[in-house]
N, C-alpha and C positions, 0 to 999 in steps of 0.2 A: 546637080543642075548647073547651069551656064547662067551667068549670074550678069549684068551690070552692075554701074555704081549707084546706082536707084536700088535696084532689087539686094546689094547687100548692103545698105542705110540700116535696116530693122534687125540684121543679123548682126551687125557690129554692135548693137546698143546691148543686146541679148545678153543671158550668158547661153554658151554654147554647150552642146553635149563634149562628152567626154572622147566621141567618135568622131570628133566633125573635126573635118581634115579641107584645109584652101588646097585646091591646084590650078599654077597659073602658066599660062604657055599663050604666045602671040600665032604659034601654027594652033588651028581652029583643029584639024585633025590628028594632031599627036596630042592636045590637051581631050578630046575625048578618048585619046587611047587609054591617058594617064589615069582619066576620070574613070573608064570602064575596069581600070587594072586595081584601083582602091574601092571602087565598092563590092569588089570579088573579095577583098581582104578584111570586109566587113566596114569598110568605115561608110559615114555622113560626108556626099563630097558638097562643097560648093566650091564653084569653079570659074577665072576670071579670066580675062586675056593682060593685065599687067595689071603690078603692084597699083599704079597711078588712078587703075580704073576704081579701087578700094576708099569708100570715104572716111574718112576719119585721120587722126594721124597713126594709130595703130594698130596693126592689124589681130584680129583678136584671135584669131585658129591658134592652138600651141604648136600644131602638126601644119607644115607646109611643105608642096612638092613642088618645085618651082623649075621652068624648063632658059636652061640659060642656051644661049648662041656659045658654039664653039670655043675656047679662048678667050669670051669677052669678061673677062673677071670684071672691067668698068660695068656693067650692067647690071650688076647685084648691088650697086649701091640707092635706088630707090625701093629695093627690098626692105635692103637689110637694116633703111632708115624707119623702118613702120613697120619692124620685130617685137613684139613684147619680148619681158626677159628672157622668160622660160621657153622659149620659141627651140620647135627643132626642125633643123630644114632640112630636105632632100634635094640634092640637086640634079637635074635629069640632062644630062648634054648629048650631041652626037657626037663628039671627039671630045677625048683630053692628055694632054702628055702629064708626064708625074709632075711635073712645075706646076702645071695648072690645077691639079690636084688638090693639093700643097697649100696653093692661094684661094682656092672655094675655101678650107679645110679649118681657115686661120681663126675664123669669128667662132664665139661661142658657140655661136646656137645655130651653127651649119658643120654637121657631123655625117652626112652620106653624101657620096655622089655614085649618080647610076650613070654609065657610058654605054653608049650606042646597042648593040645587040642585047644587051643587059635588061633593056626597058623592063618589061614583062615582069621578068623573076624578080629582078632585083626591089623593081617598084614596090610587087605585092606581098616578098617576106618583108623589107624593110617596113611596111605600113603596117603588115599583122604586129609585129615583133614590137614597137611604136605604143599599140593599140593595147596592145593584152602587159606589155611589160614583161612577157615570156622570151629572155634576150639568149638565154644560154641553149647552145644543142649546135650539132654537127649537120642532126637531121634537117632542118629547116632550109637546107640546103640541095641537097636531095630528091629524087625523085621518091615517092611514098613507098615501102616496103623496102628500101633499099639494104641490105646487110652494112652493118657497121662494126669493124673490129675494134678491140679495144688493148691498151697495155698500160701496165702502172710501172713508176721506178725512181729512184730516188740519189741514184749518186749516176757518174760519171758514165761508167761498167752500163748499168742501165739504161743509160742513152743509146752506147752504141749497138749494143742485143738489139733495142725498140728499131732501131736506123735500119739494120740492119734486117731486122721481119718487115718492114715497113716496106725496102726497097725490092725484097721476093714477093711482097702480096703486087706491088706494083708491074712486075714483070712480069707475074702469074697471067696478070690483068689483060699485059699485050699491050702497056706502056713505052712509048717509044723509049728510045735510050736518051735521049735529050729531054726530053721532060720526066723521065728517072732521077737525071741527072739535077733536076730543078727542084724536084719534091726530095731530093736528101740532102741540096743546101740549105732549104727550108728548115725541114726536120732540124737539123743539125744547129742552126739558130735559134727556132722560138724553145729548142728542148735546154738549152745553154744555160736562155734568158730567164727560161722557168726554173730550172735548178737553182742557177746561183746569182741572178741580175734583183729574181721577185724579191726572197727572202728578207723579210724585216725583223728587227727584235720587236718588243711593247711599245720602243721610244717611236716606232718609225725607220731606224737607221739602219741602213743596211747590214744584214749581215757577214758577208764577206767583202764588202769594204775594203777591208786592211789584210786582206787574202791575195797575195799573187799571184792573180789569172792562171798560171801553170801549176801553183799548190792546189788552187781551188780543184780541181780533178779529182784530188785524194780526199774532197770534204762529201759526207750525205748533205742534201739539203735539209729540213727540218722538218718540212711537211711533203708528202706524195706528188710527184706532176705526174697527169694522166696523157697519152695521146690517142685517138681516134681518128680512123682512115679505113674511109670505103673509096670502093670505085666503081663506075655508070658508063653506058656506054658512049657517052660525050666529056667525062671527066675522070679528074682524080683529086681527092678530095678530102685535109686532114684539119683537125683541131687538137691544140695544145692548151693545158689547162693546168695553170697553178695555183697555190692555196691563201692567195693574199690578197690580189684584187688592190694592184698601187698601179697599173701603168696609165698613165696620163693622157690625152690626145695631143696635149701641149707637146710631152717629151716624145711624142713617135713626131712632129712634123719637127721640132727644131733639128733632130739628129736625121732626118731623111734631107731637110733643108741644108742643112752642114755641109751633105756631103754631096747634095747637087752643086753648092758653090766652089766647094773645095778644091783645087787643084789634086790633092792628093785622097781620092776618095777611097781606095784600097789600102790606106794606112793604118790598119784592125788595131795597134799599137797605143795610137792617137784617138780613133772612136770607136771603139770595143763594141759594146750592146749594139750601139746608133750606127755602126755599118752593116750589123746583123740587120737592123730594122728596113736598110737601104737594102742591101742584099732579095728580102725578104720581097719587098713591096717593085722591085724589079723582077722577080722570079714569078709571082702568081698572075693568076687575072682576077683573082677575089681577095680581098684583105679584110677581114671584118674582126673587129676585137668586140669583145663582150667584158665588161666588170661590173664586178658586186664591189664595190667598197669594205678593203679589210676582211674579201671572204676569197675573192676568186678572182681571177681572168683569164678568158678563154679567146686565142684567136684563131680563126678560122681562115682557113688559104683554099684554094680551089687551081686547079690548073688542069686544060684543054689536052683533049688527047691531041689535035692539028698541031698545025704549029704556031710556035710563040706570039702572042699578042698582047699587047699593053693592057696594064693594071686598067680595068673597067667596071669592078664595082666594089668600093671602101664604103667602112662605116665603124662609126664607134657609139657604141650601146651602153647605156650608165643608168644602173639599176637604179629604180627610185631613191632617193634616199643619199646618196654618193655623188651628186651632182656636185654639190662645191665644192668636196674635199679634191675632187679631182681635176677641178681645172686647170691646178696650179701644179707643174712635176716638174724634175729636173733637165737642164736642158747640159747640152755639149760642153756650155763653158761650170754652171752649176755642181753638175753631178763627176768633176773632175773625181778621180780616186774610182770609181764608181763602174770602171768597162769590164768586159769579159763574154764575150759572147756573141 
């Protein structure tokens, strides 16, 4: 429903269902869009046209879809001042370059942004996924019945086999050669990061650490990475999945932030993983990670048969439970010792 700040006075005092989701947008017609795209996804919407029209000082929804202007990162600050903690925001824009990204991305409790064409899809898996806590799958992505291949492997040898079946299903597909070209630097990164970036001993600390990125080739990693890749007749579309559930949202924006500042952003040398990440979030038009804390992480990339368009729909998923272990991860100058990938 379309609420004022009268009409959500008795719902702020409440407690809330577990489904009731705020969405706030100043256009009167794209906040019904938003509003018609979440309760397709099963939720409770109440719906406002800005933060200010909200009485109270905090806003009580855990789940918010909040529709910003273009570029205006100043404009998330009467939001983001009447968050509770546990607050998870979606941000729904019609433009964003990866800077702007980056700077929705920075607050705790603003982990998606949906861009332009994306509305729809993006809105209504990120609200189911939100809702149920069912964060993991390639399919959710996908059109329903879609085939979905699979391959396991575990050292270096197995990367390039999987690369390698990965970039014949792609061509099979009628994959241009340029966006071939986009889903094997991909592959090529998150399969690296999952082999030898995840792995931790008991303590925490990485495993190949103290492994010279060019020995590391010659190591198994310790536990299986999986990848999954189908393709639709509008995409192509894989997930990489390793067995530890450490990467941070913190460390994917400092090492993508790194290397937007950097003079020297292709220097693999100097940020190892964290140009893979750059790399990665330049190449797709979906970036979405999924972690279980200490069990999994799985990220999910998407790329358009047409041609190339900017990154328009991120998101980071943190299984119940994993939320504070993970806010804190290592960042560019931290995780020195720490690249390969």
């Amino acid at each position: 429903m379309i609420l004022d700040a009268a009409d959500l006075c008795p719902v702020a005092r409440g407690i809330l269902s577990k489904r009731r989701v705020l969405a706030i947008s100043n256009d009167l017609e794209q906040l019904r869009r938003i509003v018609a795209t979440l309760e397709r996804a099963g939720a409770e919407v109440d719906a406002v046209r800005s933060p200010e029209a909200i009485a109270g000082e905090v806003i009580p929804h855990r789940y918010v879809f909040y529709s910003a202007a273009a570029g205006n990162i100043e404009a998330l600050k009467p939001l983001v001042a009447k968050l509770r903690d546990n607050a998870h925001v979606t941000i729904v824009t019609e433009k964003a370059k990866l800077p702007d990204l980056t700077s929705y991305l920075r607050d705790d409790r603003i982990n998606h942004v949906v861009v332009g064409e994306e509305l729809d899809r993006g809105v209504f898996v990120t609200a189911q996924k939100l809702l149920t806590g069912d964060i993991f799958g390639i399919e959710k992505y996908l059109p329903e019945g879609t085939p979905v291949n699979y391959a396991r492997l575990r050292d270096f040898e197995g990367r390039g086999k999987a690369i390698d079946t990965v970039l014949e299903f792609a061509e099979q597909s009628n994959m241009r050669r340029q966006v071939r070209s986009a889903i094997g630097q991909v592959c090529e990164e998150l399969l690296m990061n999952a082999l030898y970036d995840a792995p931790v001993d008991a303590e925490g600390n990485s495993v190949f650490a103290e492994v010279d990125p060019h020995e590391r080739v010659h190591s198994r990693s310790p536990r299986p990475v999986s990848i999954r890749y189908a393709a639709t007749e509008d995409m192509f579309a894989i997930a990489v999945r390793d067995r530890f559930g450490r990467l941070a949202k913190n460390t994917i924006l400092s090492y993508i932030e790194k290397c937007i500042t950097s003079p020297n952003q292709i220097d693999r040398k100097t940020y190892g993983a964290g140009l893979g990440l750059y790399l990665v979030a330049n190449a797709a038009a979906s970036y979405i990670v999924n972690v279980a804390y200490g069990i999994a992480t799985e990220v999910v990339c998407t790329f358009d048969r047409g041609a190339k368009t900017p990154l328009r729909l991120v998101g980071v998923f943190v299984h119940p439970g994993g939320a504070e272990m993970l806010k804190q991860g290592p960042t560019p100058e931290t995780a020195a010792g720490q690249p390969g990938g």
